[in-house]
C-alpha positions as CSV (number, residue, x, y, z in Angstrom):
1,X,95.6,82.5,80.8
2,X,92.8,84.9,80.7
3,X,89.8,83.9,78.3
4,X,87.6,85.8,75.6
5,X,84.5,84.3,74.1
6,X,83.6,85.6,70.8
7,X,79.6,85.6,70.1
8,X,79.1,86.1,66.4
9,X,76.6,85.3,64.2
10,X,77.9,82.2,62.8
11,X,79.8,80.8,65.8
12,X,80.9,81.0,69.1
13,X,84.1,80.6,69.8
14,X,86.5,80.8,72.7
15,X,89.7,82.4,72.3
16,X,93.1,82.4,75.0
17,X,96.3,84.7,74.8
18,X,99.5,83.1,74.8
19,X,103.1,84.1,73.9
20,X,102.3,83.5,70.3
21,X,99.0,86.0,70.6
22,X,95.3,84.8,70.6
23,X,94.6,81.8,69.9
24,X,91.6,79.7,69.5
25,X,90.6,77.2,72.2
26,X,89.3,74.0,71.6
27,X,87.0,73.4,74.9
28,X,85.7,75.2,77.1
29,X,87.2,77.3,79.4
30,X,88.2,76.9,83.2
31,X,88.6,80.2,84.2
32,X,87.2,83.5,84.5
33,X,85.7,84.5,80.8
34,X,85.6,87.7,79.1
35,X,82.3,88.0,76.3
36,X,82.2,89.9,73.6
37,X,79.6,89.8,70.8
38,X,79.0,90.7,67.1
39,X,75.2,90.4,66.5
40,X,72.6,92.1,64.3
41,X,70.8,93.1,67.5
42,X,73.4,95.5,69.0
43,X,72.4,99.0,69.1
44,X,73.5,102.8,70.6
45,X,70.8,105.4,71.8
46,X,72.1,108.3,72.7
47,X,69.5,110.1,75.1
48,X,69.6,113.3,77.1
49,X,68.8,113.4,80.7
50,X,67.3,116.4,83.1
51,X,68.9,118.1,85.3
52,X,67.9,115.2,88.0
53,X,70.1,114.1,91.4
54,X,70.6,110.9,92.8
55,X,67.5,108.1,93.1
56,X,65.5,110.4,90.7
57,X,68.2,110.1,88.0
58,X,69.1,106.7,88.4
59,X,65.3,105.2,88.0
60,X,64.9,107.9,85.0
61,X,68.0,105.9,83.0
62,X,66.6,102.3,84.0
63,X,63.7,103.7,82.6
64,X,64.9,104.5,79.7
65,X,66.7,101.7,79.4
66,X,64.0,99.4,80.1
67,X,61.5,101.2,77.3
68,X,64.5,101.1,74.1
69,X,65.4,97.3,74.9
70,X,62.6,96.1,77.1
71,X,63.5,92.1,75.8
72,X,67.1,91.6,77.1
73,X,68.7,91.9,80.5
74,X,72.0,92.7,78.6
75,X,72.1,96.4,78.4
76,X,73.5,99.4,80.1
77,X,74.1,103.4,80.0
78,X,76.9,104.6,79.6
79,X,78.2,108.5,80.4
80,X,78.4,110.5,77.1
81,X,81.0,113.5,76.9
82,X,81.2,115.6,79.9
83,X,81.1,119.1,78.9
84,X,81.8,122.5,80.6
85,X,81.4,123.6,83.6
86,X,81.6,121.3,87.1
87,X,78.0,120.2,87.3
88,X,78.5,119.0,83.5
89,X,81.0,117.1,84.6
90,X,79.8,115.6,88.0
91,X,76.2,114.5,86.5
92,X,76.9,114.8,82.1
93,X,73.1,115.1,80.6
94,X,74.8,112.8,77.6
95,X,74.0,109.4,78.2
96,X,74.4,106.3,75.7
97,X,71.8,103.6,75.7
98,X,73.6,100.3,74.9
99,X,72.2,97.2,74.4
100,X,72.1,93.6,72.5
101,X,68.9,92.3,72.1
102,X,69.9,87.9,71.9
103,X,69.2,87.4,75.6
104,X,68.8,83.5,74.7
105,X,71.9,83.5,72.4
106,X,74.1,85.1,74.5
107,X,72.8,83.3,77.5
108,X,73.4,79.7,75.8
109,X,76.7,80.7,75.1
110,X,77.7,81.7,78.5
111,X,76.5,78.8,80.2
112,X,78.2,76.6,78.2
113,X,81.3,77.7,79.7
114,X,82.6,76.2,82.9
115,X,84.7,79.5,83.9
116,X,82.7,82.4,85.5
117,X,81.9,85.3,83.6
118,X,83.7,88.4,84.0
119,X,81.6,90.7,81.7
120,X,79.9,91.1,78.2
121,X,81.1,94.0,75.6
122,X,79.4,94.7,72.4
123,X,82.2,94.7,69.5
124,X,80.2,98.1,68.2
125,X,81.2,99.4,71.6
126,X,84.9,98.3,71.6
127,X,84.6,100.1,67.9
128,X,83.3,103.0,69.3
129,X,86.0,103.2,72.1
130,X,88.7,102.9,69.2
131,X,87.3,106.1,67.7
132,X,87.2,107.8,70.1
133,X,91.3,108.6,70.1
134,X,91.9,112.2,70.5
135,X,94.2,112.0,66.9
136,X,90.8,111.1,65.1
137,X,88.1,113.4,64.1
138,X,84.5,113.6,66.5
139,X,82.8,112.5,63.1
140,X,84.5,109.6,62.2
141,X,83.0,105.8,60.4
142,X,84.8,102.4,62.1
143,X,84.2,100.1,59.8
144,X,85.6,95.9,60.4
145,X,85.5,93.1,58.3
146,X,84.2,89.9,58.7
147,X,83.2,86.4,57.3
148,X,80.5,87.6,54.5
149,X,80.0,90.3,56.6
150,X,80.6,93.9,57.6
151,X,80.4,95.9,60.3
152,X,80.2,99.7,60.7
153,X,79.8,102.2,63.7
154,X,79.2,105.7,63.1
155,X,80.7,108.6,65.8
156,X,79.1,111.8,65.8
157,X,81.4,114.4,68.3
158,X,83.1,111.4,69.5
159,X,79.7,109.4,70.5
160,X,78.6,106.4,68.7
161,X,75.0,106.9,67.3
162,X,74.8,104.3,64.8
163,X,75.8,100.7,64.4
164,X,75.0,98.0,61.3
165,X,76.1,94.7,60.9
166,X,76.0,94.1,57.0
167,X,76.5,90.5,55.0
168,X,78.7,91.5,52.3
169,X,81.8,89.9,50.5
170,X,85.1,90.8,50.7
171,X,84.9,92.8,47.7
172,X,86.2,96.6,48.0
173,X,83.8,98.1,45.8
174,X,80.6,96.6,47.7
175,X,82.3,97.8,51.2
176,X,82.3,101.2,50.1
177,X,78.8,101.6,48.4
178,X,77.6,99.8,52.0
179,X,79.3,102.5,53.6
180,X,77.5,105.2,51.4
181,X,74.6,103.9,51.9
182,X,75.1,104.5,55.9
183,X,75.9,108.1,54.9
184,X,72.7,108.7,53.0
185,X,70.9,107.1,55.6
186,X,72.6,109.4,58.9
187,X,71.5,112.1,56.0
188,X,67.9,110.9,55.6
189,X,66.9,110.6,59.2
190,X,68.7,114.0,60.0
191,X,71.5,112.4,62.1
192,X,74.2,114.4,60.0
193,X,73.3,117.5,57.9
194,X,73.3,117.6,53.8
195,X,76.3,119.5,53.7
196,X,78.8,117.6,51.2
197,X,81.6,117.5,53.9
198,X,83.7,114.2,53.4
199,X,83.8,111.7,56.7
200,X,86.7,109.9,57.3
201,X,86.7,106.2,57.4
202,X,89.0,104.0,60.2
203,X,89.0,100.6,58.5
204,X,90.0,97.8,60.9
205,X,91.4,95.5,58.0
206,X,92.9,95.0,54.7
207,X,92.4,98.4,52.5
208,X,94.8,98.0,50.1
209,X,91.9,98.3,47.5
210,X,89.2,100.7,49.5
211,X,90.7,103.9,49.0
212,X,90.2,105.0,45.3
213,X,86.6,103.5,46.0
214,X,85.5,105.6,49.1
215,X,87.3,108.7,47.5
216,X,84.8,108.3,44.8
217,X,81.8,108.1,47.0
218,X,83.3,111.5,49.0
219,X,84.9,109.3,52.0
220,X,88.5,109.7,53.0
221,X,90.4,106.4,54.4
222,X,92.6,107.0,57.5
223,X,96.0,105.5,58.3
224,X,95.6,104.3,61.9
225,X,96.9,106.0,64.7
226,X,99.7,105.1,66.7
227,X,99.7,102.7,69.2
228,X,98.0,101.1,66.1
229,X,100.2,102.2,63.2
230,X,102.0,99.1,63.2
231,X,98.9,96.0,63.3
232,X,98.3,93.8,60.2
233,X,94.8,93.4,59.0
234,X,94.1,90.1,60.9
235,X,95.2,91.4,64.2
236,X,92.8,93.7,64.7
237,X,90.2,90.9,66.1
238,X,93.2,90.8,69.1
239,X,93.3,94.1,69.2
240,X,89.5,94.6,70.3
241,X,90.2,91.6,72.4
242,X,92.7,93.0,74.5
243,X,90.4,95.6,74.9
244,X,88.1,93.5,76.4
245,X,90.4,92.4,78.7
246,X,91.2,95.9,80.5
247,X,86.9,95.8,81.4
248,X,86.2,99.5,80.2
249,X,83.0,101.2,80.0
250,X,80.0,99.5,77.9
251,X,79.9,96.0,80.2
252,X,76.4,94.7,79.9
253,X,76.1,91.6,81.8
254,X,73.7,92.1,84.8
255,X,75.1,91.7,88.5
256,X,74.3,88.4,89.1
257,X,75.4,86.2,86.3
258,X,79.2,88.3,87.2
259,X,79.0,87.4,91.5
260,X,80.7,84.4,90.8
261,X,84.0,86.4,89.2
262,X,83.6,89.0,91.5
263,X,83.5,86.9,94.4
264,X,86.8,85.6,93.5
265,X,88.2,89.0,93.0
266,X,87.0,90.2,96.7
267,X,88.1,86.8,97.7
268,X,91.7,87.4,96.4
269,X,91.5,91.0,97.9
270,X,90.0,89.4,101.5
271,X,92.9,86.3,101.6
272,X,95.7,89.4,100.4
273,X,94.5,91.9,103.1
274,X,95.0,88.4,105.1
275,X,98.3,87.7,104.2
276,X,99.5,91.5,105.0
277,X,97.6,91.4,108.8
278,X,99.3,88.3,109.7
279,X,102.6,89.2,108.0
280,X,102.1,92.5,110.3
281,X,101.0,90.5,113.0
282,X,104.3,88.0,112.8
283,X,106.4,91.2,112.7
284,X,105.1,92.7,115.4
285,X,105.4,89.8,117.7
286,X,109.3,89.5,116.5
287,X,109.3,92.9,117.4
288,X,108.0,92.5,120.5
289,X,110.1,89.2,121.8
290,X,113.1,91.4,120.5
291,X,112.4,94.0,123.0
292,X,111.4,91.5,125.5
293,X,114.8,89.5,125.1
294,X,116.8,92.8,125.5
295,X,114.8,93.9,128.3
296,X,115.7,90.5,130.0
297,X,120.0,91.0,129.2
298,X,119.2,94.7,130.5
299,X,117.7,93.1,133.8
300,X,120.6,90.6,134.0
301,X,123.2,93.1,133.6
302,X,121.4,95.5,136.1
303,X,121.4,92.5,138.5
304,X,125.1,91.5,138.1
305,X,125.8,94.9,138.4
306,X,123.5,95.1,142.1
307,X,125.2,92.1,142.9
308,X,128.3,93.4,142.2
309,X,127.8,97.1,144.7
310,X,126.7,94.4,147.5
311,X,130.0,92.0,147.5
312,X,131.8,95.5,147.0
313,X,129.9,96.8,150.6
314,X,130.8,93.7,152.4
315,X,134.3,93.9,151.8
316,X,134.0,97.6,152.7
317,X,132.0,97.0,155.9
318,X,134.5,94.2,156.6
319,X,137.5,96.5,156.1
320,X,136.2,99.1,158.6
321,X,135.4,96.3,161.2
322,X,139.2,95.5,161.2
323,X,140.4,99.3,160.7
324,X,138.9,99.6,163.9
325,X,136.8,103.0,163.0
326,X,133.9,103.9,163.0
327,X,132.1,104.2,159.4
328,X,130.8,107.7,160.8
329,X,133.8,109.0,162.2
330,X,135.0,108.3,158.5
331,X,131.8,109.4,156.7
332,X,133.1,112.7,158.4
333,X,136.4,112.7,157.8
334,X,135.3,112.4,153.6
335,X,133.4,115.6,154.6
336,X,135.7,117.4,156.0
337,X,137.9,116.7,152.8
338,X,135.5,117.6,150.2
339,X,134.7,120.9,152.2
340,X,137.5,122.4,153.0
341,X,140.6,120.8,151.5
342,X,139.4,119.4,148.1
343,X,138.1,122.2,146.6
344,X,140.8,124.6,148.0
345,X,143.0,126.9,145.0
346,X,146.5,124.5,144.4
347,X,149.3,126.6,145.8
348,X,152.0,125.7,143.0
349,X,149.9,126.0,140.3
350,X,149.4,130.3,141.7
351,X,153.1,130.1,142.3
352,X,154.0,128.8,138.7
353,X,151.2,131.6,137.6
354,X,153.0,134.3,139.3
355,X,156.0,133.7,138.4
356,X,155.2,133.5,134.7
357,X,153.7,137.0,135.6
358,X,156.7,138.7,137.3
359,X,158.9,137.1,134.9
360,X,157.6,139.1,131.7
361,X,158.8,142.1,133.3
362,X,163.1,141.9,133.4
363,X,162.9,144.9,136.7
364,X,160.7,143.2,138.6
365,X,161.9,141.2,141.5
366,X,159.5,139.1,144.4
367,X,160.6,139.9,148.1
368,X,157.6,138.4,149.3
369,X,155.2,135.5,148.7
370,X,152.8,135.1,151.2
371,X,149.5,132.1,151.2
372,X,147.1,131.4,153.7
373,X,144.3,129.9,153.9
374,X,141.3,131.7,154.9
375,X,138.9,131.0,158.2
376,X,135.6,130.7,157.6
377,X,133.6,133.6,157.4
378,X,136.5,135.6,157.0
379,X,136.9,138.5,154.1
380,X,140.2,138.2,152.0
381,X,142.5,141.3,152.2
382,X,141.1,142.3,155.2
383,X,144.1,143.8,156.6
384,X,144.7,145.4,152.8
385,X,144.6,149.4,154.1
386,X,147.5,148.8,156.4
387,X,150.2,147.7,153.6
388,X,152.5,150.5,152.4
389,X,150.5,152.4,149.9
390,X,147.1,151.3,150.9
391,X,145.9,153.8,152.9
392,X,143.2,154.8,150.1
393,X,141.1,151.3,150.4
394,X,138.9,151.1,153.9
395,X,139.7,147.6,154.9
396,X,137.1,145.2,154.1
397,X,135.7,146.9,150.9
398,X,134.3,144.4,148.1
399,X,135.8,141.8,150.5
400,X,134.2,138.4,149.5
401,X,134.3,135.2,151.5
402,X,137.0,133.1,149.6
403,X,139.3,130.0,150.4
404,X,142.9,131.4,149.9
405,X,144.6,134.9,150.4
406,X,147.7,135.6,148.4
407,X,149.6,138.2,149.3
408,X,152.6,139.5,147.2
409,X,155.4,142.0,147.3
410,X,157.4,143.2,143.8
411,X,160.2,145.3,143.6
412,X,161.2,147.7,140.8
413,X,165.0,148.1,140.0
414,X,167.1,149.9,137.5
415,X,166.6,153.0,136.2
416,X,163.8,153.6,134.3
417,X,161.0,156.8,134.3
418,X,158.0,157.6,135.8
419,X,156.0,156.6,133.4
420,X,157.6,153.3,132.3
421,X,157.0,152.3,136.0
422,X,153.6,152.9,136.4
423,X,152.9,151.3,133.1
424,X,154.7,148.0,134.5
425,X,152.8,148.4,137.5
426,X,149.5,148.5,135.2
427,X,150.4,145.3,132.9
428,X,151.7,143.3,136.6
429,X,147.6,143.9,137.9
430,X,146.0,143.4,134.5
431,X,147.9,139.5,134.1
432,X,147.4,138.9,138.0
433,X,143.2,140.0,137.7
434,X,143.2,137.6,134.3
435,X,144.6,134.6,136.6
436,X,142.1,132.1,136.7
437,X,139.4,132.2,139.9
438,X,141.0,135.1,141.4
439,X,139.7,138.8,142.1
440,X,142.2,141.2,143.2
441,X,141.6,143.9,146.1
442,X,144.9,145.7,146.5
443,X,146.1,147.0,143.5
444,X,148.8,149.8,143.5
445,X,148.6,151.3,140.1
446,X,144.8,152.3,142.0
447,X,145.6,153.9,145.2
448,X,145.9,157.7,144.4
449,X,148.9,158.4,147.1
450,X,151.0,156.3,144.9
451,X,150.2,158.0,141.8
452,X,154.2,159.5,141.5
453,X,156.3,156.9,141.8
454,X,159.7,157.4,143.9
455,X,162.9,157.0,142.6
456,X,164.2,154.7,145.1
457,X,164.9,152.0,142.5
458,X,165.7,148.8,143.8
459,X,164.3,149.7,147.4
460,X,161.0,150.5,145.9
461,X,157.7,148.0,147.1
462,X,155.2,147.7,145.5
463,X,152.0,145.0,147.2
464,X,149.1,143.1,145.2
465,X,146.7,141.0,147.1
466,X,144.6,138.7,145.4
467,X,141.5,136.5,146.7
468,X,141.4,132.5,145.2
469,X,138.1,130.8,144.8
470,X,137.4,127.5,145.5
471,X,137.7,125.7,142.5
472,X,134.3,123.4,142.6
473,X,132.1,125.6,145.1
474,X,128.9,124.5,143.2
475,X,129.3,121.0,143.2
476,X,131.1,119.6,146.6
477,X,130.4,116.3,146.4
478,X,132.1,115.5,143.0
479,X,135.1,117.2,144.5
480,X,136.2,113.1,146.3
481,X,137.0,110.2,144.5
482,X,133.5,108.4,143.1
483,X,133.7,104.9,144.1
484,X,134.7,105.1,147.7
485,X,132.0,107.9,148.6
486,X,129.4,106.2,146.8
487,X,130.3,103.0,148.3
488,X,130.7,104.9,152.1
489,X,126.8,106.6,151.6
490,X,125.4,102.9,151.0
């Protein structure tokens, strides 16, 4: 449990937060130790600081520091108010002087505690930080009770300027003609104007009685704001406390009387920052034999696999050695299949085509199928100009080197006109050109001597010719069977 030792000027006493809230400790403490102190000798000075930049503005404050409380090494400035404007608010000329001047008190006190210290606070300054709540007025009196005694911290535009630690009793009356007293003091030394406004008064106890009083005297008790709303009279002690506790601005104690906390803060931070490398470290190196392990089943399987192809060859090699042929002769042989035979148009799947062709027209009838398989280098339909009705096509035009030929012979019969004949003729070599890989070069709705139809009925030829692609010529060796070439090219 964290620690706060209270410095008054009666006692000092050391104080520990439990489940119950604070409560007081009988010895020492072990750990780190928050101070806070309530002595005469705490004091503001509010000072304004040129327009200064870096070294020069630093040893200005120290200086200024070191002439308003040259007898105590427990002081500090703290930043007033920025204002407006970006270089008010980067370097604020307000500054707040704050100091305690019981360097041997406070010491004593610290040193008789075994835990390190983790900083020093003024109660005024806790006060002052309480008053400064945006719901409360910039001119505002903080006023907390004691044992015989009273103290009150003065805010003018939200920045202390005044603190006074008064014996008093606990009488209502005497607290508020101390506090009037304060006011016609702030109004003799020209802190606060003559002006008959009434200040209002944040009392950190009991007020049940105060408030008729300070009305008299011109002073208006506040109801405290929330988070506060809700804390009894003796809480308030705690509430400064766990003030403390949360290290805000106003921390006196020089550098070295705090190394020993702070070491143990970077220390926690250093053996943290540990922890995290070597817990990234760790899962890294998981990582790592992770991808190391499956890298080694990869290898193995890649190895079965290898050894796998090589039992696979001998029984191939062995296989030709009693065949009797020669692995070239059959190397070849594969070639010759994948060239010229593989890739080749299927004859019954163009015969099923046609057929579903002629068969959407009821007149038409096939006289003649014919399929052949072209030479190479030879043009398909070469011979088309000397069919019945091609005279009009020179033989060989848009001829391309293809695999099959197909030549075909309809017949027209019944009677039907002109005109419903050619536009058979016309829906015959539209399906036939739509046939999958094939391009056709005689068409007879084309040739212009055929134009008129005869009326010969069922004697009546009509002759398509049609080239068919090869159906893989891109791509000849996936054209045989995968496992045996591959294993026949090793």
């Amino acid at each position: 449990m964290k620690t706060v030792l209270h410095i008054s000027t009666t006692a000092t006493q050391g104080w520990q937060k439990g489940k119950s809230g604070w409560q007081m400790l009988t010895g020492p403490a072990t750990g780190p130790v928050w101070a806070v102190t309530d002595l005469a000798e705490e004091d503001f000075a509010p000072i304004r600081v040129p327009r200064l930049f870096g070294r020069d503005r630093s040893d200005y404050i120290q200086r200024q520091l070191a002439n308003r409380f040259p007898s105590t090494p427990f002081r500090a400035a703290v930043a007033g108010l920025a204002g407006a404007g970006f270089m008010e608010r980067v370097l604020p000329s307000q500054q707040l002087l704050v100091g305690v001047d019981a360097a041997e008190r406070i010491q004593s006190a610290v040193d008789s505690q075994r835990g390190a210290l983790a900083g020093l606070w003024t109660q005024s300054m806790l006060m002052a930080l309480l008053g400064r709540h945006p719901q409360l007025p910039p001119a505002l009196f903080v006023v907390m009770p004691g044992r015989g005694k009273l103290r009150i911290v003065f805010l003018k535009d939200r920045v202390p300027v005044l603190t006074r630690l008064a014996p008093l009793t606990d009488q209502a009356s005497e607290q508020a003609q101390e506090l009037a007293r304060t006011l016609r003091h702030l109004e003799n030394t020209r802190v606060i104007a003559r002006s008959g406004q009434r200040y209002a008064v944040l009392f950190l106890g009991e007020s049940v009685d105060l408030g008729p009083d300070l009305a008299a005297l011109g002073l208006d008790l506040l109801a405290p704001p929330a988070p506060w709303s809700d804390v009894a009279a003796p809480d308030w002690q705690g509430v400064l406390f766990d003030l403390a506790l949360q290290s805000p601005v106003g921390q006196l104690a020089p550098l070295q009387q705090r190394g020993a906390f702070l070491g143990q803060r970077l220390g926690r931070i250093c053996w943290a920052a540990t922890a995290l490398c070597l817990g990234l470290a760790v899962w890294a190196a998981d990582h790592q034999a992770r991808a190391a392990w499956a890298a080694q089943e990869e290898r193995a399987q890649v190895l079965a696999q290898v050894r796998q192809v090589q039992a696979g060859l001998t029984k191939t090699e062995q296989a030709l050695k009693h065949a009797g042929v020669p692995p070239q002769a059959l190397r070849q042989a594969v070639s010759v299949y994948q060239r010229e035979l593989a890739g080749d148009a299927s004859m019954a799947q163009a015969m099923l085509r046609v057929a579903q062709v002629v068969g959407s027209a009821e007149s038409l009838r096939a006289r003649r199928f014919e399929w052949r398989h072209l030479p190479t280098g030879e043009a398909a339909c070469a011979g088309a100009a000397a069919l019945p009705g091609g005279a009009a096509r020179p033989a060989g035009v848009n001829a391309e080197p293809r695999a099959v030929e197909l030549k075909l012979e309809l017949g027209l019969e019944g009677d039907s006109t002109p005109l419903a004949r050619s536009q058979i003729v016309a829906e015959i070599s539209r399906k036939l050109s739509q046939l999958p890989g094939s391009k056709l070069l005689l068409d007879p709705q084309r040739e212009r001597a055929r134009q008129a139809l005869s009326s010969e009925g069922g004697r009546e030829a009509l002759h398509w010719c049609l080239a068919l692609a090869r159906t893989r010529d891109a791509d000849p060796d996936a054209l045989a069977p995968r496992p045996r070439t591959e294993v026949l090219r090793r």
